[in-house]
C-alpha positions in Angstrom: -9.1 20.1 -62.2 -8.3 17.3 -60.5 -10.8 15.1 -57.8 -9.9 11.7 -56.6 -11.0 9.6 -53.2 -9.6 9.7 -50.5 -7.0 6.8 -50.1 -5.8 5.0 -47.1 -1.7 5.2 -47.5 -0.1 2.0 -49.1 2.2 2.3 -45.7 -1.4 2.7 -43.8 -2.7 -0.5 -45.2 0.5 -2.4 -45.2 1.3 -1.0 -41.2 -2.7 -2.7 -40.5 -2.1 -5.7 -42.2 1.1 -6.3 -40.1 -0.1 -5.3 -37.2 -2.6 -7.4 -37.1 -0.2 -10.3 -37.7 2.4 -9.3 -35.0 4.9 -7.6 -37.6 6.7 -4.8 -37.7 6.0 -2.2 -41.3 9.9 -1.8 -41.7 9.5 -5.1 -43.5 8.0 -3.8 -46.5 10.5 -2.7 -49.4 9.6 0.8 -50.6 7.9 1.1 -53.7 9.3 2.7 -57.1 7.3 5.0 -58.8 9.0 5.9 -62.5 6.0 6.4 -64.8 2.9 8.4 -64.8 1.5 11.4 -63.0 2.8 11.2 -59.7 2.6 14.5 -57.0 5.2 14.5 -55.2 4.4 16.9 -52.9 0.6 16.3 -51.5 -0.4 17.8 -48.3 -3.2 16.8 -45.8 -4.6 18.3 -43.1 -6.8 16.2 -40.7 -8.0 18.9 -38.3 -4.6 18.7 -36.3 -2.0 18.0 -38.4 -0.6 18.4 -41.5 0.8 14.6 -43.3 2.6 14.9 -46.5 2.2 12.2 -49.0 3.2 10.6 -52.8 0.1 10.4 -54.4 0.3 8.1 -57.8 -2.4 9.9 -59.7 -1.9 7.2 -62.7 -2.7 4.2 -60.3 -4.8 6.0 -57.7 -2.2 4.6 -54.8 -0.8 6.9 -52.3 2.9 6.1 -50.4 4.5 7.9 -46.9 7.4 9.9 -48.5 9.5 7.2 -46.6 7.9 4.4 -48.7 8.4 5.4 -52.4 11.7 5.7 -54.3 11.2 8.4 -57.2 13.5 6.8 -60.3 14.4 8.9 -63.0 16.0 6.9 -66.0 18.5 7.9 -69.0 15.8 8.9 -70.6 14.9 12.1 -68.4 18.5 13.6 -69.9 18.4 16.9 -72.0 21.0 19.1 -73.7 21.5 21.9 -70.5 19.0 24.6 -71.9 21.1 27.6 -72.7 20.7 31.1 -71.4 21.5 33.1 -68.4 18.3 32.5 -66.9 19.7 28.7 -66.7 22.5 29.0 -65.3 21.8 27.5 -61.8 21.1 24.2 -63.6 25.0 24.5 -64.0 27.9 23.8 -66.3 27.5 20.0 -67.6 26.4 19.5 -70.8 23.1 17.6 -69.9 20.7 17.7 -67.1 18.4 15.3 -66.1 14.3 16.6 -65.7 11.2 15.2 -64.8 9.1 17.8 -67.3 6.2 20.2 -66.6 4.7 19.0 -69.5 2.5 15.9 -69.9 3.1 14.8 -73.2 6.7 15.3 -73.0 6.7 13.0 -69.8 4.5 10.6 -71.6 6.7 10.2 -75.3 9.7 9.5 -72.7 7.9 7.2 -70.3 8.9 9.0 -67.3 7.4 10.6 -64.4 4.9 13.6 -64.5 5.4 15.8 -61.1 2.9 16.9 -59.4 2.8 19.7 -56.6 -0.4 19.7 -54.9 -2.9 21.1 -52.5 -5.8 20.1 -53.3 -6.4 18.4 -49.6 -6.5 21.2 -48.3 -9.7 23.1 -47.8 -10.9 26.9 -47.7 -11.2 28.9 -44.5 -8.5 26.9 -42.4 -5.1 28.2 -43.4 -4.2 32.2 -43.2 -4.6 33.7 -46.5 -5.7 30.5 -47.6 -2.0 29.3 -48.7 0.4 27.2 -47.2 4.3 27.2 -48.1 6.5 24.2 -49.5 10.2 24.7 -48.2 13.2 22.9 -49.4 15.6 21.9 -46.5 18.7 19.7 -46.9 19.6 17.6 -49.9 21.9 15.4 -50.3 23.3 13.1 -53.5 25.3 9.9 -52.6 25.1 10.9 -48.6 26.7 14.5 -49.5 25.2 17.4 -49.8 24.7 18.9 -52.8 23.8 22.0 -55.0 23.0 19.7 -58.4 18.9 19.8 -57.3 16.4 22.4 -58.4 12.8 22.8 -59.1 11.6 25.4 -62.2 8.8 26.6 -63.9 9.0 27.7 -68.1 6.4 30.0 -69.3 7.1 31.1 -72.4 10.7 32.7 -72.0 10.4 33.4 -68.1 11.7 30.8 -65.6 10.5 31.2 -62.2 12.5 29.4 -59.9 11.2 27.4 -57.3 13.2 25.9 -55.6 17.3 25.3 -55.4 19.5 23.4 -53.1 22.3 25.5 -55.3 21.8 28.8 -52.9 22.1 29.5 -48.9 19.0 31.4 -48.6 17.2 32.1 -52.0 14.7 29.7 -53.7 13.6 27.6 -50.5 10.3 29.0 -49.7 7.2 28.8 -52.0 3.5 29.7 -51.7 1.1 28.1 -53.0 -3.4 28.4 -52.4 -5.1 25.9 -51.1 -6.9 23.5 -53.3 -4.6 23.7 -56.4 -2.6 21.6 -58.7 0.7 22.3 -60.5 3.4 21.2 -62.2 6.8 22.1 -62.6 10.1 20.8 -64.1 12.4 18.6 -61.3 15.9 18.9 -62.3 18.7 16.8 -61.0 22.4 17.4 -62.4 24.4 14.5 -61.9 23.3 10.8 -61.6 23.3 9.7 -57.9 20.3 8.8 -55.2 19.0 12.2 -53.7 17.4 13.1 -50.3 15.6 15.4 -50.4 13.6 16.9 -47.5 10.4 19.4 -47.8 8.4 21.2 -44.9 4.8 22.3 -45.3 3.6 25.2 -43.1 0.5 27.1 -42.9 -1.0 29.0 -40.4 -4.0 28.2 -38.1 -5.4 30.1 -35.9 -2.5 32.3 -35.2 -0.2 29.1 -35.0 2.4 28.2 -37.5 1.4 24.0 -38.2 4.0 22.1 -40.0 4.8 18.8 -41.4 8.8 17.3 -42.6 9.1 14.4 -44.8 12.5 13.3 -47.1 11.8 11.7 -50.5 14.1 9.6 -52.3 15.0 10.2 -56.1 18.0 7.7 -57.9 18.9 9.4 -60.9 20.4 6.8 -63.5 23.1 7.6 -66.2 
C-alpha cells in the first residue's frame, strides 16, 4: 500500500512563485522524469473536480501532465515477446516497455509506471470506480497505432489499453483507492501524445478530467 502527503503541484508552486513576481508559468521548461516509480496516471478529486497529475513517487514531487516529459531510453528495448496474444505490440523485432515489474525497472534504470487512485475516497464515485480512457495519440505529430498499455499474469495478457484499435481497449475501470502497475509499450522511437480522460460518476452526473502526457522514446 502506498500513503504519501498531499503535495502542492511543482506547476502550483512554480505558477505562485511567478505570480507573485509578475510572470507568466509558460516560462518554466517541463520537467523529465526517466527513473523511478513514477504514476502516470493519478487522479484527484477536490469536491468539484477531478485534476489529473504525474506523481514522482521516488522524489515525492508531483507535475500537471503538461509539465513533465516521460523519457524512455535504449535501454527500455526488448526482443517483441512472441505469441498470438502479442500480436498488437506488432511486427518489429523490438519494442520498447516501461515494465510492470519493479526490479526489472530498477536493473535497467528506467521508469516504473504507476496507475493510480488512491486520491480518490469511498462513498463519492458510483460503484466506487472511476474509468481511465485513452483518446488520441500521436508519434512525431501523426497519429499512430505503435502505443499500448498491458498487463502479464502468468500466461494471460489483459490488455489495457491500445491506440492500435478504433473502439476496443480504450476504456478501463479501476476502484477507488488502488495502485497498479502495468507494462507501457511504445513501438517505434519518436515523442508521443498521449491524451487520457478520467470519468466517474457523482451523484447521477458523469465528472471528467483530460490531460496529454508527453513520452520521447529514444533509439
Amino acid at each position: 500500500m502506498h500513503t504519501r502527503k498531499r503535495l502542492m503541484t511543482v506547476t502550483g508552486v512554480a505558477a505562485a512563485a511567478l505570480a507573485l513576481a509578475g510572470l507568466n508559468s509558460s516560462a518554466f521548461a517541463a520537467t523529465t522524469l526517466s527513473t523511478g516509480h513514477v504514476d502516470v496516471l493519478d487522479a484527484e478529486w477536490d469536491g468539484a473536480a477531478f485534476a489529473l497529475h504525474v506523481h514522482d513517487e521516488t522524489n515525492a514531487a508531483e507535475y500537471a501532465p503538461a509539465d513533465a516529459v516521460l523519457s524512455i531510453p535504449a535501454a527500455a528495448k526488448v526482443a517483441r515477446p512472441t505469441g498470438t496474444q502479442y500480436g498488437f505490440l506488432g511486427t518489429g523485432a523490438q519494442v520498447w516497455v516501461l515494465p510492470q515489474d519493479e526490479a526489472t525497472a530498477t536493473a535497467k534504470n528506467i521508469l516504473w509506471p504507476g496507475i493510480s487512485t488512491e486520491h480518490l475516497a469511498t462513498g463519492v464515485f458510483a460503484n466506487n470506480t472511476v474509468q481511465y480512457k485513452l483518446g488520441t495519440v500521436t508519434r512525431n505529430g501523426a497519429a499512430t497505432d505503435d502505443f499500448s498499455v498491458y498487463k502479464v499474469n502468468g500466461s494471460t495478457v489483459d490488455r489495457y489499453w491500445d491506440s492500435g484499435t478504433s473502439t476496443s481497449y480504450k476504456n478501463k475501470t479501476f476502484a477507488v483507492g488502488g495502485h497498479d502497475h502495468a507494462n507501457w509499450a511504445f513501438e517505434e522511437p519518436g515523442t508521443y501524445k498521449v491524451n487520457f480522460t478520467v470519468t466517474g460518476t457523482v451523484g447521477g452526473v458523469a465528472k471528467s478530467a483530460t490531460a496529454t502526457y508527453t513520452f520521447t522514446v529514444s533509439n
